[in-house]
N, C-alpha and C positions, 0 to 999 in steps of 0.2 A: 406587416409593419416594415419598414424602409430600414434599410441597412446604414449604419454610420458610414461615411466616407473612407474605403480602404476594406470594410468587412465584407467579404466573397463569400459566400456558402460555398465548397466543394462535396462531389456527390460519388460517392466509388464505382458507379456505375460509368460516370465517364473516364475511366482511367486514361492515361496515354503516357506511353513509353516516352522516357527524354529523348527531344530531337538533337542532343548533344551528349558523349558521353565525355568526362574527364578523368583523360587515362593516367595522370603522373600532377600531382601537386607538389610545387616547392616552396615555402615559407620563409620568410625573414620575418621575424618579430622582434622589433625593439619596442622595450619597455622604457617609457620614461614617468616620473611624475607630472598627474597634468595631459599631458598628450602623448598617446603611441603611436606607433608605427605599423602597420600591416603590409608587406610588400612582397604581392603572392604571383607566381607560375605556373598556370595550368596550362597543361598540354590535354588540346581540345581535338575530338574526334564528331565527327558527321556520324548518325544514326542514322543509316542509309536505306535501314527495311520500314525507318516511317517517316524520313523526314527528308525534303530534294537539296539540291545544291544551291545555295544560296540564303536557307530558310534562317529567321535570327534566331538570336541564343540569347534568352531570358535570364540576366541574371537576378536574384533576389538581394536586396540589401534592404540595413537598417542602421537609421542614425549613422550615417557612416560620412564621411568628408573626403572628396574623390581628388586626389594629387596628380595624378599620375594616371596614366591608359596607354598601353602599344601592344602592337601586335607583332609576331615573327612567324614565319612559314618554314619548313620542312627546315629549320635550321638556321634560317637566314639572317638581316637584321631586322630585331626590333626596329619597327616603325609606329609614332605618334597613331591615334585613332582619333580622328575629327570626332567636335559635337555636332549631331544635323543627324536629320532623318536617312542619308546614307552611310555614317559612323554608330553613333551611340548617341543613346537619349535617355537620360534619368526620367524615373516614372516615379509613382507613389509606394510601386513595390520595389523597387529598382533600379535596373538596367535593363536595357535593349541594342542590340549592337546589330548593325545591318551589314551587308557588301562582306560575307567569311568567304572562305575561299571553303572548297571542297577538299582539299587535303586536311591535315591534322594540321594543327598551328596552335603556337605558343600565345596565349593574353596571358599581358601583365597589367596586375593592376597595384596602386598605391596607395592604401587609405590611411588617415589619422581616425584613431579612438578616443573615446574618455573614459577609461576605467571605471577611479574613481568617484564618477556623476552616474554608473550606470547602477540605478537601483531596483533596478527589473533582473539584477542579478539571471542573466541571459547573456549570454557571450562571453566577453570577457569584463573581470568586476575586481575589485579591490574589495577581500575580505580581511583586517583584522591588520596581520601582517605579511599576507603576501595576496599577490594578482593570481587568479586563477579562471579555470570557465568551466560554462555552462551550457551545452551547445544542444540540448535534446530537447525540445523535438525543434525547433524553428531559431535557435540560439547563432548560428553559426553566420547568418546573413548580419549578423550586429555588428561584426568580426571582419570582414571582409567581403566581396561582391562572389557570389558562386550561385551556381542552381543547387538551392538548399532542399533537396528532395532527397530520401536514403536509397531508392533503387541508383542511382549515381553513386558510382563505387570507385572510389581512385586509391593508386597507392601513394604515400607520401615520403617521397623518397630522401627529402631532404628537409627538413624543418628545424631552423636556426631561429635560437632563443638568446634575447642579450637583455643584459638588464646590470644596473649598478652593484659591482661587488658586495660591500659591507650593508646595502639594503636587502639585498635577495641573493645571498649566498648559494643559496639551493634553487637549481632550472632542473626541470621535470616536463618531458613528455612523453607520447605514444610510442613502441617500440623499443628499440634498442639505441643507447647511443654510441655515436660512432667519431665524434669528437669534442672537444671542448678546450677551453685556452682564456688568455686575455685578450681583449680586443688592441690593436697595433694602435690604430687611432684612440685611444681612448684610457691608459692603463690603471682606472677605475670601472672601469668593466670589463663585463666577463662574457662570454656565451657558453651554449652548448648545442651540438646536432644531434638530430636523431632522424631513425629511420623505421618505418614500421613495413614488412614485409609483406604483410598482407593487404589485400585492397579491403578500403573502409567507407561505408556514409561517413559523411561531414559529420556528424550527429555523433560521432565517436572520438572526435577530436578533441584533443585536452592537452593546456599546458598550464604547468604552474611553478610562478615564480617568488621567492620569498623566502624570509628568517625562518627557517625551522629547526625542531630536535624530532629525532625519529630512533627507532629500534630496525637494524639489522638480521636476518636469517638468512635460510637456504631450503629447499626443497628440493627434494631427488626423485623424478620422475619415473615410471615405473620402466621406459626405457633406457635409465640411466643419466638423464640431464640435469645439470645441475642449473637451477632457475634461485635467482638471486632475489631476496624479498627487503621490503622495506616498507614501515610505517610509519608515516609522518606527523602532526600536529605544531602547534604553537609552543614552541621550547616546554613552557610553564605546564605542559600537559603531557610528557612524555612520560609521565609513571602510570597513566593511563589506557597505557596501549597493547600492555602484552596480551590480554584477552584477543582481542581484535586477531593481532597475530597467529595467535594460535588457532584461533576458527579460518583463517586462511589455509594454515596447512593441514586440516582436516578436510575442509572444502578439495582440496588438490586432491588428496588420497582417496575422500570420497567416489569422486566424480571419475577416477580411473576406476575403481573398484564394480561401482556401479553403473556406466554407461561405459566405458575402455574411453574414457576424452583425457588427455593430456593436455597439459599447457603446451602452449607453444613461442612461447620468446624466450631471450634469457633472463629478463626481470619485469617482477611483477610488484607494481608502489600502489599503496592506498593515501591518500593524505585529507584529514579531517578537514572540516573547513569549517567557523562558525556561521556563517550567512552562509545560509544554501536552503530554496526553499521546496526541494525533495529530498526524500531520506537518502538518495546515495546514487552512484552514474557511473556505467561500466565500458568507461571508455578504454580502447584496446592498452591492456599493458598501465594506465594510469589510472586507476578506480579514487574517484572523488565521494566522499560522504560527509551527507549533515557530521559535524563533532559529537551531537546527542548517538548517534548510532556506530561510534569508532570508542568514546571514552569511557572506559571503564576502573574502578575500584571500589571494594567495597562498603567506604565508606560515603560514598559520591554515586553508588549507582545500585536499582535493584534485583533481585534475582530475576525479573522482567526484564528490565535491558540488558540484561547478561546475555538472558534469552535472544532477546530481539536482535544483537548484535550479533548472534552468532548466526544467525537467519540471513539475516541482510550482507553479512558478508558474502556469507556460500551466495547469495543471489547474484550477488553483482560479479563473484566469480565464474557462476556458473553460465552467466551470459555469456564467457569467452567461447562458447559454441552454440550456444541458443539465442542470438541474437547479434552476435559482433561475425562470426566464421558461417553463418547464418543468418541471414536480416530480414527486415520485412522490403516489400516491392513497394508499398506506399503507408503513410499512418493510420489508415484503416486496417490494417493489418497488423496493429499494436498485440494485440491478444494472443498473435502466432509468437513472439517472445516474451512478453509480457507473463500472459496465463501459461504457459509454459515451463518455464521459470521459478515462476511461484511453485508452480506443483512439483519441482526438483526440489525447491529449497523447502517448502515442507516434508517432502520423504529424507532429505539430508539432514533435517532439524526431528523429524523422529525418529531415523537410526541413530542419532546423536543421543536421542534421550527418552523420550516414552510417547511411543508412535500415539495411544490412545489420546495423551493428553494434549499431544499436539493437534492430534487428529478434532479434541472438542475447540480448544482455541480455534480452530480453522472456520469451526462451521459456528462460532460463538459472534465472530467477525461480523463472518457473511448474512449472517441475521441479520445482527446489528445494524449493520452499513448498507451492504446490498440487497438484502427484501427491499429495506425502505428503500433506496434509489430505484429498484424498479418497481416500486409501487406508486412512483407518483410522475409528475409531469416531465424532469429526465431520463426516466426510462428509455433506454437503447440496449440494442444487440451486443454481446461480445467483439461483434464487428460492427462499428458502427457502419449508418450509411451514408450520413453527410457531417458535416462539421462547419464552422468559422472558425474557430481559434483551436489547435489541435491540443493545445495545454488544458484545455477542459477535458480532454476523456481519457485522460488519466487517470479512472475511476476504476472503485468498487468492484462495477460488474465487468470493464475490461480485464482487471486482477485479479478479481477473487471470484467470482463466477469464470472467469475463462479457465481459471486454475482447475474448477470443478469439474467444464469440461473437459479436460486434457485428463483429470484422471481417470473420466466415463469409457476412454479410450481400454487405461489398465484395466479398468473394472470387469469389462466383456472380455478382453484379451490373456488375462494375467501378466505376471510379471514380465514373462519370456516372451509373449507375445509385441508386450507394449515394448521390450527393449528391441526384437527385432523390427518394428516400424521405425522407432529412435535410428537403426542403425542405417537404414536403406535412405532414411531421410536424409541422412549425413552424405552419404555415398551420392545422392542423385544433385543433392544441391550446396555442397561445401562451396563457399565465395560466392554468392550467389543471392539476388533478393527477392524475394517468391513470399508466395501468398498461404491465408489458411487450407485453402484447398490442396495445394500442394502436400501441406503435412498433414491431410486426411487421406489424399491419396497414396501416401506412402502405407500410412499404418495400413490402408485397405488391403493394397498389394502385399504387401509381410503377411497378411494374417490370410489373405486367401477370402475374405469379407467383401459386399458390396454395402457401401457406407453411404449412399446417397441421401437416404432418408437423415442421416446425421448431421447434413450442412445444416437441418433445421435448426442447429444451437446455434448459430452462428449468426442465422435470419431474426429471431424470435426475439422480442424484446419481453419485460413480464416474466414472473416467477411461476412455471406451470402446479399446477394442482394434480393431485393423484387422490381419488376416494379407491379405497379399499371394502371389501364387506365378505363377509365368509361362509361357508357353511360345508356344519356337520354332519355325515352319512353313517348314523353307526353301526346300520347293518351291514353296510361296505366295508367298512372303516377308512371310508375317504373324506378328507378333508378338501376343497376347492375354496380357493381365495379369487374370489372379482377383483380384476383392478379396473376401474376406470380413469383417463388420463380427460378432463375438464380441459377440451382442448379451446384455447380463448379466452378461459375466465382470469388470466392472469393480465389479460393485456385490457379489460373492460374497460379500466379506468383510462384509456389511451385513446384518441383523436382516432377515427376509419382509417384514414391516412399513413400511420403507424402500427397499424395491427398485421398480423401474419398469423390465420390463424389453421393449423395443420399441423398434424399429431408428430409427435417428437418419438424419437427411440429415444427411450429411457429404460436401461437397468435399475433394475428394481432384485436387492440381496434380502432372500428372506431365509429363515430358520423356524423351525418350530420345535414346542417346550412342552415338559409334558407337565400338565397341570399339578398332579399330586406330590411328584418328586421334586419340581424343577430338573429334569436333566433333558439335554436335547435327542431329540427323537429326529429331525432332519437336520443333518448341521447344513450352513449358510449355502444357499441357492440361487445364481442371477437367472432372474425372470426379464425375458426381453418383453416390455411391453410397449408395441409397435402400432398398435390400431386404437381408436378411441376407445373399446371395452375390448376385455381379452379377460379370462377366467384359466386358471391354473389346478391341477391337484394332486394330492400328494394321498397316497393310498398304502394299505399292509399296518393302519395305526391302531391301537385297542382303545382309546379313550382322547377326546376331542382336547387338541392342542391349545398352546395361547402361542397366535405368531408374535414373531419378532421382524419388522416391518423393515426395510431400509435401512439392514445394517450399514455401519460405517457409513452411511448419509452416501449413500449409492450414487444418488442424485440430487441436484439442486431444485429439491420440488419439496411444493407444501401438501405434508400428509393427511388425507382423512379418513381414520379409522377408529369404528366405535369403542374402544377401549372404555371399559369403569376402572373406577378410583380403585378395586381389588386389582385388576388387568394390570396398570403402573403398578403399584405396590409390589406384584408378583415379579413383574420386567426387574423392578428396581434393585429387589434381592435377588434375583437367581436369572437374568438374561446372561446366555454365554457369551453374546458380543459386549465388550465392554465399556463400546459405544451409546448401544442401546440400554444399557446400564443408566449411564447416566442419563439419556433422555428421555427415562421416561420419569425419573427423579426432576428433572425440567417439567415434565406435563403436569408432575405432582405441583408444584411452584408456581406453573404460568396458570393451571386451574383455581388455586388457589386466590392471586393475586389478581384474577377477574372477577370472582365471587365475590371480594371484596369492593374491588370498584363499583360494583353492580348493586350489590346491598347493602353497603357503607360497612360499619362497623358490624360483627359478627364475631363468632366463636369459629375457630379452626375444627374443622372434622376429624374427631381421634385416629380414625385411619392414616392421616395425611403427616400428622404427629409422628406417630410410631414408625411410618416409614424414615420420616426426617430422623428421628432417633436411632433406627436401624444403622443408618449410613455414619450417622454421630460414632456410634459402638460398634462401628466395625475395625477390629484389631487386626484384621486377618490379610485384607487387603495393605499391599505393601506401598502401592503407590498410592501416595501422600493427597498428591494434587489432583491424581482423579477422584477422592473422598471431598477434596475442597471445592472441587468446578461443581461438584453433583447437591452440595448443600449452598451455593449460590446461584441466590432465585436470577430469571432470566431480566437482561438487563431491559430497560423500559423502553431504549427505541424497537427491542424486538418484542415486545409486551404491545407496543402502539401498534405495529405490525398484524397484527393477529386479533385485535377488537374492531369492531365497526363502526365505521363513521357515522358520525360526528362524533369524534374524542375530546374530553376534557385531559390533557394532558398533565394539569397541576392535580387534579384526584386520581390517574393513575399514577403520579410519581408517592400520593399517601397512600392510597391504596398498598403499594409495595412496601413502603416505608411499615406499613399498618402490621404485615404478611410478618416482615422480619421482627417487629416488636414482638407480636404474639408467639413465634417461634420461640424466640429466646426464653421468653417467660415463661413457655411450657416446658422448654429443655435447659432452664439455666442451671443447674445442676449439673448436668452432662455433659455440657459448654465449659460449664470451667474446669471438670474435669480434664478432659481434656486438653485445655489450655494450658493448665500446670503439668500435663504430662509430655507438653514440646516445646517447653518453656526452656529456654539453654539456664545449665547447670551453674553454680559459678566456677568461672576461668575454665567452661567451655571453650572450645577452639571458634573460631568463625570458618567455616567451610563453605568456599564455592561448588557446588553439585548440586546433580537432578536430585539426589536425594534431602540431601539440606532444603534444597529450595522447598519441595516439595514437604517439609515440616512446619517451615515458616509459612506457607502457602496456608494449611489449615490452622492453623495457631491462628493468624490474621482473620482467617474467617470465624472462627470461633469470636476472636475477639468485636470483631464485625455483631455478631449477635448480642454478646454479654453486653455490651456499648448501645442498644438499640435503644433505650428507654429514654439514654440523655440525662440518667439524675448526677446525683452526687458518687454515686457509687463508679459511674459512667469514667466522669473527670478524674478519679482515683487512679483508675487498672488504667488509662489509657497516658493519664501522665506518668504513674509508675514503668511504662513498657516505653514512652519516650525516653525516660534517663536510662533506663537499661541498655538500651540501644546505643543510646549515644556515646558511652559509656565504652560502649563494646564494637563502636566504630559500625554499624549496622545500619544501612541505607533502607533495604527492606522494611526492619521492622519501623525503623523513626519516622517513616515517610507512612506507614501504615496506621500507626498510635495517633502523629499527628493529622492525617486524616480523618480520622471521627473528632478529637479536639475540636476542631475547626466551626464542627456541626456545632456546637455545645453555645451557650452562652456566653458572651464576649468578658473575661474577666480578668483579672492577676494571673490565671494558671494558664491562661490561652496565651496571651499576649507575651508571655516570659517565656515557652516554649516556640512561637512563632519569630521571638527576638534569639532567640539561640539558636534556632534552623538555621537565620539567614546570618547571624554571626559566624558560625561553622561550615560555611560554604567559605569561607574569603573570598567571596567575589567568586569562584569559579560558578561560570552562565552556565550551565545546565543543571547545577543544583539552586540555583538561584531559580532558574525557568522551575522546577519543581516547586519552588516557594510562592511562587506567584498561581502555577497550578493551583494548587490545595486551595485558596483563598476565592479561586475565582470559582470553585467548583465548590464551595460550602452550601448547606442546606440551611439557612437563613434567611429572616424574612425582609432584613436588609441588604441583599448580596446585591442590585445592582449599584446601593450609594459604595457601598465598598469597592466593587470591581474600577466603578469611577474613579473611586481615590488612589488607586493601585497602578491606574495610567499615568497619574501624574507622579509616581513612586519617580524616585530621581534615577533609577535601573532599568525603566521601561521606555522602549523606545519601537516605533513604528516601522522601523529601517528594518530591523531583525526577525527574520519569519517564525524562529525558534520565537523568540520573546513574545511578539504580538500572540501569537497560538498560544502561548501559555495562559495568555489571559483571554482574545477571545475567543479560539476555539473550546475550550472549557466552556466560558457562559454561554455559548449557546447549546450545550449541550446539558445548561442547568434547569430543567422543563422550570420548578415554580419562576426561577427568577427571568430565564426568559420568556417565557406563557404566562406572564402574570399580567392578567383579565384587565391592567390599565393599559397595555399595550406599551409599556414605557421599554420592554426588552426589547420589543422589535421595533421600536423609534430609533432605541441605541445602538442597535445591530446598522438599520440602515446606517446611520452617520457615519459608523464607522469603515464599512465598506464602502463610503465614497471618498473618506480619506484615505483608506490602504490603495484604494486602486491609482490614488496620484502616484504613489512610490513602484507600488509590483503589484500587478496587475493580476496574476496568478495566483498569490495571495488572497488577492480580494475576491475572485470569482468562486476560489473554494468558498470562500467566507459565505457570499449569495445567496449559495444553497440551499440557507439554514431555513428560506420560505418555500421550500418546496413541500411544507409538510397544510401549504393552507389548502385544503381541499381536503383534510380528513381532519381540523378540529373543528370545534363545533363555530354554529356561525362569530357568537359575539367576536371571536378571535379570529375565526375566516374573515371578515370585514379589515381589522385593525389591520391583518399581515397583508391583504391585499392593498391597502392603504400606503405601506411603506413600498410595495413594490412598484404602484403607479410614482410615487414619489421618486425613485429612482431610476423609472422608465422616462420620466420626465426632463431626466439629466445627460439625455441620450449624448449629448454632443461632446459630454465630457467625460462620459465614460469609454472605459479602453472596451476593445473590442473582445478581451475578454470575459470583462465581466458584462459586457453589453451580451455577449451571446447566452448569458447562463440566466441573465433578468429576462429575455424576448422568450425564452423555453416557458420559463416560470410565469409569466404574465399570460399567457396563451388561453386564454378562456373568462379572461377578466373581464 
């Protein structure tokens, strides 16, 4: 298929070092309304080991309006730079400058921006009430003319910010500032400098200007430094932020505690932003985040964002040496900070709170999300190997499968191992932009390991397979466990072309139980399994074990191992790992909820009962929300996952719906018991904690169940637990009660609590974006007229990546109403994605996506979905090149 004009495929196989490096950036930025200013100073260096004297210097830009161009040598004067093939030539990516001299020399250049028309929210953009950016991954070239690549590392030694007094009170950038005043010519404006010590990618560059209210602190570094903190928002939101603040200075104490990494400036700002359409950017010293993942109260937010915020801080903190004092050498080596990262910010968010339960959310995700992306036609490596638009692989399996690998690292190594690779990694490349291999071979060198076989995670796109099979010697009394690792069958579904198919080291943690007692007779064991088949055994036992497979999900692989419905049942009450605890309480669930699709309506198996009732009445176990993850069935894109195509995806969403009806009705007794026993007292306190959360966590799911049937009994308990909540100022539960409300039949009780939701927001947009959520995600058999009418709500608006996702990331993840067999979901999904991508392009190409599932449902709706996708293939000329890259993946066999 022909590339739209401007779209390059890049391949990492052709890497090449810049033939320019730039050693010192200085900035003038004036803000004005309407038009800015950009008027920048790089001091430019020849890359002598690959590039000769005289070679040009490519610079990238975008939308940009070129004023100004000179050049100065070893200090001298700027001089003018002709247009013409021996000056400089505007291209369709940029610049081209011909006739440098081989010494260092100074280019200046001079551009005007338009903030406020940039709705690709990519560079610099006017959100709300202040200017701010967005410069990762390709942002920066919007901004001004530079080779916009991250191995180009400059320090910025001077960066002047000016902007109208009483409009933008508050200027913010990277590093430290080092001055600030009125401007002479102007005494309604204002500026300020800063300087950031360290060399940085462009891609880390941040400033922002604008009316703000923010919270004040301090942090004392374990050498003694005092590092000055600050959290910003839009005045009207500053009772919102102490949360925020305080998972930063746990982040800090963390991160020394457990890695020895210090901060290193003397202040460190966060500031909220409503337009922004990634969760958060760890630019040095300025950390920019969506508002959804900075604002917090407990009336506006729930024990989950509490959570998620305190994740996502420590993340974008913890970049301050996984990816900012550390960076990658090119964007295919997103995954060396990216997966990295994540797997600090989940061991940070489980020493914060309850390692297991973080530990299910993690792999509840990666189900979710990443099985399916690598089970269908996007499927790629943790590194990728080529790209067009690099804002596409911002995904899943870069994040949450590279997370998995990085921790396969701990897994073989333990704790002390994997910290001494962390540390040697730091030591060989601090300021420095280096590849995955690089921080393979560091862990390899620390541990004394040859890790070759391990770039295979890096190669391999596809979810590998592991079948399991065992057997018992009782006159040895040895037990041997087969593992064989299905090397290929993860990538089947994938083009020759993209396949890699060669066995992976994978740790594999097992334990085994002894059948009569439940107690463990081998506690947890990693088995390296390196070869296509390899057999294990464990010997000195008196009576044939039940293992326990992939504790803590070892690895990012799909298990197959003969287990019966006694086998989970036995895992479910008495496995020591308390991971495998609950998955095999999942196996209970996702077996369940296929027998159902497969047979239609049926009776639940007593066995499968009594387990679920097990875990219902278990008093003993303290944590809350691992008794809540382990009685909610698995969600249905990881259910779709796991059946064979051709999928009716509207009968597995009943099917499941089918599963929790019958549950409840066998345990509604039990259910409410327990309901009324986490039920808050009256004039209860409202408490933020793991503990709290983690009551309301199964109270909700209980309620979840009691709610299945939809009758009158349904609309009782769940508008009685709305006003309680409301009552008690309680975002959790309100947002939980009116979520089955929603399901119910549209009446007086529905409509008067959906009118009190959005009245008790006053307009604050992220409780508002949760109001729009719940509607768009009801189980209704007219949810797409409704989602319709919900665009034209006078609050919804296409510009705001938060708002649009409210409403259509939701529906397309509503199976009946977007798989509904008229194809009318995915008519609307197209149209709508060809209107997001006129604004932000990003946006839209996530949106895309949502057809990558046409190849596992059944035909009538494989036809419809491939239907819309020619119809948007069709529109080649007017789609951005990034959603043009993410349709040409998905069209590929049509």
């Amino acid at each position: 298929m022909a590339l739209e004009a401007g779209a390059v495929e890049k391949f990492r196989k052709n890497y090449q070092p810049p033939n320019y490096f730039v050693r010192e950036v200085r900035l003038d930025v004036r803000i004005f309304e309407g038009v800015s200013k950009v008027d920048a100073h790089l001091l430019c260096e020849l890359n002598a080991s690959v590039a000769q004297p005289g070679t040009e210097l490519a610079l990238d830009g975008e939308d940009l309006k070129l004023e100004k161009i000179e050049l100065a040598v070893d200090g001298g004067e700027a001089r003018p730079v002709a247009r013409g093939p021996e000056g400089y030539e505007l291209t369709d990516a940029g610049m081209v400058i011909r006739g440098l001299p081989s010494t260092p020399f100074t280019l200046r250049t001079v551009v005007s921006i338009e903030p406020e028309k940039n709705t690709q929210l990519s560079g610099l953009y006017f959100s709300g009430c202040m200017y701010c950016t967005q410069m990762e991954a390709e942002g920066f070239r919007r901004f001004t003319y530079f080779p916009d690549r991250p191995d180009v590392m400059s320090r910025y030694t001077a960066v002047r910010i000016e902007a109208d007094s009483e409009k933008c009170p508050v200027l913010l950038g990277n590093g430290n500032k080092i001055d600030e005043g009125t401007c002479t010519d102007d005494p309604s404006r204002h500026f300020a400098i800063f300087e950031d010590p360290f060399a940085k990618p462009c891609y880390l560059f941040a400033i922002v200007a604008g009316k703000l209210g923010g919270i004040q602190d301090t942090f004392t570094t374990a050498s003694g430094r005092k590092v000055q903190l600050a959290v910003y928002s839009e005045p009207g939101n500053v009772d919102q932020l102490d949360h925020a603040m305080a998972s930063v200075k746990k982040a800090m104490k963390w991160d020394e505690d457990r890695f020895g990494l210090e901060y290193d400036l003397d202040t460190f700002n966060i500031v909220a932003v409503n337009d922004f359409n990634a969760g958060a950017m760890e630019n040095k010293g300025l950390n920019l985040f969506n508002a959804a993942l900075t604002l917090a109260r407990p009336d506006t937010a729930t024990d989950g964002d509490y959570e998620f915020i305190e994740s996502v801080v420590g993340h974008e903190y913890f970049h301050n040496w996984t990816g900012n004092r550390v960076t990658c050498r090119d964007w295919f080596q997103l995954t060396l900070k990216e997966g990295l990262t994540v797997f600090r910010d989940q061991e940070f968010s489980g020493d914060m709170g309850s390692a297991v339960v973080k530990r299910v959310e993690e792999v509840r995700l990666l189900r979710a999300r990443q099985f399916s992306e690598d089970g269908g036609p996007m499927a790629h490596p943790i590194r990728p190997e080529s790209y067009i638009v690099m804002d596409n692989f911002y995904t899943a399996t870069v994040y949450c499968k590279g997370a998995e690998v990085i921790r396969m690292y701990q897994t073989l190594f333990g704790r002390e191992g994997f910290r001494k690779g962390m540390d040697l990694y730091f030591k060989r490349h601090d300021g420095c932009a280096v590849s995955c291999d690089d921080f393979r071979t560091a862990m390899a060198d620390a541990n004394g390991r040859d890790l070759t076989q391990f770039e295979e995670w890096y190669l391999q796109p596809g979810t590998p397979q592991v079948e399991a099979r065992s057997e018992w010697d009782a006159a040895k009394g040895t037990f041997t466990l087969h593992l064989k690792q299905k090397v290929g069958a993860g990538q089947a579904h994938l083009p020759e072309e993209k396949r890699r198919e060669k066995p992976l080291l994978i740790p594999v943690v097992v334990g085994l139980l002894e059948r009569a007692t439940g107690k463990e007779v081998v506690p947890s064991k990693v088995l390296e399994l390196t070869e296509p088949e390899q057999s294990f055994s464990f010997s000195d036992l008196t009576a044939e074990p039940v293992p326990s497979i992939l504790r803590d999900f070892s690895a990012p692989v799909k298990l197959d191992y003969p287990y019966t419905d006694e086998d989970f049942a036995f895992l479910a009450a008495y496995d020591t790992d308390a991971f495998n605890r609950w998955e095999a309480a999942q196996n209970i669930g996702s077996k369940l909820v296929k027998e159902q699709y497969v047979a239609g309506e049926s009776s639940l198996p007593a066995g499968a009962v009594s387990a679920f009732r097990r875990i219902l009445t278990d008093r003993e176990t303290t944590d809350l929300s691992l008794l809540a993850y382990a009685l909610t069935l698995p969600a249905e894109s990881a259910l779709l996952e796991t059946l064979q195509p051709p999928v009716d995806p509207v009968r597995l969403h009943e099917a499941r719906a089918s599963v929790r009806r019958k549950v409840g009705a066998a345990l509604h007794e039990e259910f409410a018991q327990r309901y009324a026993e986490l039920s808050p007292k009256a004039g209860e306190a409202l408490v933020i904690d793991g503990p709290s959360a983690g009551k309301r966590r199964l109270r909700n799911v209980c309620l979840g169940y009691l709610v299945a049937a939809k009758d009158d009994a349904a609309l009782k308990l769940c508008s009685a637990q709305f006003d309680e909540a409301r009552a008690r100022g309680c975002m959790t539960d309100k947002l939980a009660a009116l979520s089955h409300l929603v399901d119910l039949p549209c009446g007086p009780e529905v409509e008067a609590a959906l009118q009190a939701f959005y009245d008790d927001a006053k307009g604050d947009a992220l409780v508002v974006d949760k109001w729009f959520s719940l509607q768009a995600g009801a189980d209704v058999p007219d949810i797409l007229d409704r989602v319709k009418k919900l665009l034209e709500h006078p609050d919804f608006t296409l510009k705001n990546p938060n708002r649009v996702r409210s409403v259509v990331s939701v529906f397309k993840s509503n199976l009946p109403g977007f798989h509904h067999i008229s194809g009318s979901g995915y008519e609307f999904m197209s149209a709508i994605i060809a209107d997001v991508d006129k604004l932000n392009p990003q946006v839209a190409s996530k949106f895309a996506s949502c057809f990558s599932l046409w190849a596992k449902v059944d035909a009538a709706r494989q036809e419809l979905m491939k239907k819309q996708l020619v119809t948007l293939r069709a529109k080649e000329a007017d789609l951005s090149k990034d959603t043009f890259e993410v349709v040409s993946m998905l069209s590929k066999g049509i």
